[in-house]
C-alpha positions as CSV (number, residue, x, y, z in Angstrom):
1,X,0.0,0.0,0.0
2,X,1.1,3.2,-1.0
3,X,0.0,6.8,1.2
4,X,0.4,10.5,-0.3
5,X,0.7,12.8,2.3
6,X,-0.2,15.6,0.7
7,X,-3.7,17.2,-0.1
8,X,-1.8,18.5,-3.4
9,X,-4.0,17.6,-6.1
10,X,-1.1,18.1,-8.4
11,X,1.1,15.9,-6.2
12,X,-2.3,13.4,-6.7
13,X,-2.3,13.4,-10.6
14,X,1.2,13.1,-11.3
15,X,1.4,9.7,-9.6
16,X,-1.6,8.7,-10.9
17,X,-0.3,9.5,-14.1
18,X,2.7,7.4,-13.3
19,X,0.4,4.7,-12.8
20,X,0.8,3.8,-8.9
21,X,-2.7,3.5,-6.7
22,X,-2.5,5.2,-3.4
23,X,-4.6,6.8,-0.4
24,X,-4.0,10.0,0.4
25,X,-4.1,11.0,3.9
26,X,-2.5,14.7,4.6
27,X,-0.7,15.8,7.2
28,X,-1.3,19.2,9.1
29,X,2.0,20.8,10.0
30,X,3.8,24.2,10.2
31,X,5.2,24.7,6.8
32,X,7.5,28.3,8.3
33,X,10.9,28.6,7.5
34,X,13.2,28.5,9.9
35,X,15.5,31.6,10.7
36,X,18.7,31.1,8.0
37,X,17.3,27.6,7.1
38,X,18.4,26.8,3.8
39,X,16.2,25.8,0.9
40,X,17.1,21.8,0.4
41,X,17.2,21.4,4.3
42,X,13.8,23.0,4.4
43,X,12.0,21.4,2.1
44,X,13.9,17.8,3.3
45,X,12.9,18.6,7.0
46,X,8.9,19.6,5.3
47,X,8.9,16.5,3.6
48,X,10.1,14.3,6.1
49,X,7.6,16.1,8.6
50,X,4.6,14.9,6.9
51,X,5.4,11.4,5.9
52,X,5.8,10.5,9.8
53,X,2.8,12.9,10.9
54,X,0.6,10.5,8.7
55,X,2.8,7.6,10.1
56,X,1.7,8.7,13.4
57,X,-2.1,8.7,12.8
58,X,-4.8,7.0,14.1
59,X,-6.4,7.1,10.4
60,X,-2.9,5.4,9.1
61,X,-3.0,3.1,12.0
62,X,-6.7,1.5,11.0
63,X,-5.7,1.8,7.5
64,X,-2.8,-0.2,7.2
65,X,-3.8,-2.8,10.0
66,X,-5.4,-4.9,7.1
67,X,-2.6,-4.4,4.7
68,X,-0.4,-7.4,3.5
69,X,2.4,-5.6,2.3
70,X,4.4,-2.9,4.6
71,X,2.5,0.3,3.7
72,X,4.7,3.1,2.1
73,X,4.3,6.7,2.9
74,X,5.1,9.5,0.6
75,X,6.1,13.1,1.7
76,X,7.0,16.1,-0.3
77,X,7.6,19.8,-0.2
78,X,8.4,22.5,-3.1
79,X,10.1,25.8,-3.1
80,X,11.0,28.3,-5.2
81,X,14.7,29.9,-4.6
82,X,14.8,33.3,-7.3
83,X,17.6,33.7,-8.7
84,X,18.7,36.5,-6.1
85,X,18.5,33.6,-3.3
86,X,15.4,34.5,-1.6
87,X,12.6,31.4,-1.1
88,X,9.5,31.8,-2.0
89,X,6.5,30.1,-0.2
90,X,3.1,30.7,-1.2
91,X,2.4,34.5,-1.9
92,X,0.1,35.8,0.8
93,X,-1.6,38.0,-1.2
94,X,-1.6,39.8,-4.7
95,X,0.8,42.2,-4.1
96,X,3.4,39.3,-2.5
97,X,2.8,37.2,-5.7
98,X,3.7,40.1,-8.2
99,X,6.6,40.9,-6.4
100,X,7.4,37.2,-6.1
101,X,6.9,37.2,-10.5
102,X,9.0,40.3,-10.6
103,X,12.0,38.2,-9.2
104,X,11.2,35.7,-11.3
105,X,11.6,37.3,-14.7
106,X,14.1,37.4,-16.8
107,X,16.4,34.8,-14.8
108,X,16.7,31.4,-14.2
109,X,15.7,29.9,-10.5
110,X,15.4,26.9,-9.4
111,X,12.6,24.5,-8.0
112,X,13.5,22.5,-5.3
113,X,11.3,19.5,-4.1
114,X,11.9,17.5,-1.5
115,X,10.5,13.9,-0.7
116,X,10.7,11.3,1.8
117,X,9.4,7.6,2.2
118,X,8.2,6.1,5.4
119,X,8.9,2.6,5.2
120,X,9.2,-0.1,8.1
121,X,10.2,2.6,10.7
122,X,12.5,4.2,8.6
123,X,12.8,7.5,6.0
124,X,14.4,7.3,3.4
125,X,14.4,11.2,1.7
126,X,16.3,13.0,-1.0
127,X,15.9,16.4,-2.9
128,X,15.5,17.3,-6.4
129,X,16.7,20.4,-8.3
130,X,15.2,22.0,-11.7
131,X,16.4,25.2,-13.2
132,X,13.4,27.2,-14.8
133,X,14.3,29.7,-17.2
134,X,11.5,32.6,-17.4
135,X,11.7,34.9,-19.9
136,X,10.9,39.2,-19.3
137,X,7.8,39.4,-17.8
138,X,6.0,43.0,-18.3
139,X,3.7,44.8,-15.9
140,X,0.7,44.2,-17.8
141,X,1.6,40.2,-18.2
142,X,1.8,39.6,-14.6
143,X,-0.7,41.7,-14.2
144,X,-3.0,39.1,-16.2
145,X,-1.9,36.3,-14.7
146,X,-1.9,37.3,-11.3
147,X,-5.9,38.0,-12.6
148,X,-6.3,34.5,-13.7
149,X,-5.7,33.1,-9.9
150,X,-3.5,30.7,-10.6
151,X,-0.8,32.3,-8.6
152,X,-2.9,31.7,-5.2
153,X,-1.7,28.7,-3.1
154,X,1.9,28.0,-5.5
155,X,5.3,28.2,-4.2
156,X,6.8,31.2,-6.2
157,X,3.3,32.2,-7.1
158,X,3.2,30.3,-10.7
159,X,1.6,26.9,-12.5
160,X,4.3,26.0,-15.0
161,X,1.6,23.2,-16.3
162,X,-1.0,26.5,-16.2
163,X,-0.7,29.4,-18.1
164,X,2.3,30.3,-16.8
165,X,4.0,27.6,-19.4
166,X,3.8,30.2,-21.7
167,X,6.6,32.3,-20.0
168,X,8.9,29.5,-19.9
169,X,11.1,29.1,-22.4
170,X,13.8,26.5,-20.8
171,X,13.7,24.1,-17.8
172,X,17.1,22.3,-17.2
173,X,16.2,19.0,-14.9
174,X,13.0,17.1,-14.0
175,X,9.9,19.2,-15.4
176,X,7.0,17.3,-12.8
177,X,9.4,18.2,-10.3
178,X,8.8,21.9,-11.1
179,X,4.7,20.6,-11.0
180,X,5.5,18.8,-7.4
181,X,6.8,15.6,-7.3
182,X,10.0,14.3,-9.2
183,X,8.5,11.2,-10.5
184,X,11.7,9.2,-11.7
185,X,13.3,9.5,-7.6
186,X,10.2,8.9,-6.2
187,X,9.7,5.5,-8.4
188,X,13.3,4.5,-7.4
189,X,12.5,5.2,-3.9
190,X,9.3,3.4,-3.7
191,X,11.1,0.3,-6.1
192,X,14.1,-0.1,-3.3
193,X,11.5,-0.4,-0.3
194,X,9.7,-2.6,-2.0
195,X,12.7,-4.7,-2.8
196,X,14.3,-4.6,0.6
């Protein structure tokens, strides 16, 4: 048995797509940086945080009682680092998400996701790294797509599978990382504890 913990719905369809059946059962925790944390021990410490949350829970617990197989738990975190070095989180409003895109244009950042798999009491996590070239935004194109609300609720305030593709001309590394989940580590994650 395999268990998302995340309520992304991207996070859902990409390993759907892959072709794996899961549950998904998200975890609530504090997703702040810490002061001077940096962005792969963040997102590492994020993902690692929500795999044993949902490891922890009563509605794991009665779910996997039944199960034949260990169950696996999947955790995962994305950030955007601009290219100036700041991290972006989620934009708290429109103002934060245009300045967010502002940072973002005309440079190459990266998108960092990090994931972690519970597995017979123990973790096994890594991180992932994608550079996403963006090319000059305008005033009046950010101002449009921070209209369309697909900013809302993204790390670095953008969709790259959204409309925000169209801004992209170059992305060096795993693209559904950029989406949420790095598909080819998390397959040869899940393939090792299923072969140990």
């Amino acid at each position: 048995m395999l268990v998302l913990a995340s309520a992304s719905p991207r996070r859902r369809d990409l390993l759907a797509q892959a072709g794996y059946e899961f549950r998904v059962i998200s975890a609530d925790i504090c997703e702040d940086l810490h002061p001077g944390e940096e962005p792969i021990p963040y997102v590492l410490r994020l993902a690692r945080a929500k795999a044993e949350a949902v490891a922890a829970s009563d509605e794991f617990r009665s779910l996997s009682a039944g199960a034949g197989n260990p169950p696996l738990i999947l955790g995962a975190d994305t950030t955007v680092v601009a290219p100036n070095g700041e991290i972006l989180l989620k934009p708290e409003d429109d103002a934060d998400a245009a300045r967010m895109l502002r940072l973002l244009s005309g440079g190459t950042h990266q998108v960092i996701t990090g994931v972690a798999l519970v597995s017979r009491g123990t973790t096994e996590a890594g991180a992932e790294i994608t550079g996403v070239t963006v090319r000059d935004l305008s005033e009046d194109d950010i101002a449009a797509y921070i209209a369309s609300g697909e900013p809302q609720g993204k790390a670095g305030a953008y969709a790259i599978q959204g409309r925000f593709g169209r801004y992209v001309p170059r992305v060096e590394g795993c693209y559904f990382n950029v989406v949420g989940l790095p598909l080819a580590r998390v397959a040869a994650m899940i393939d090792r504890a299923r072969n140990r």
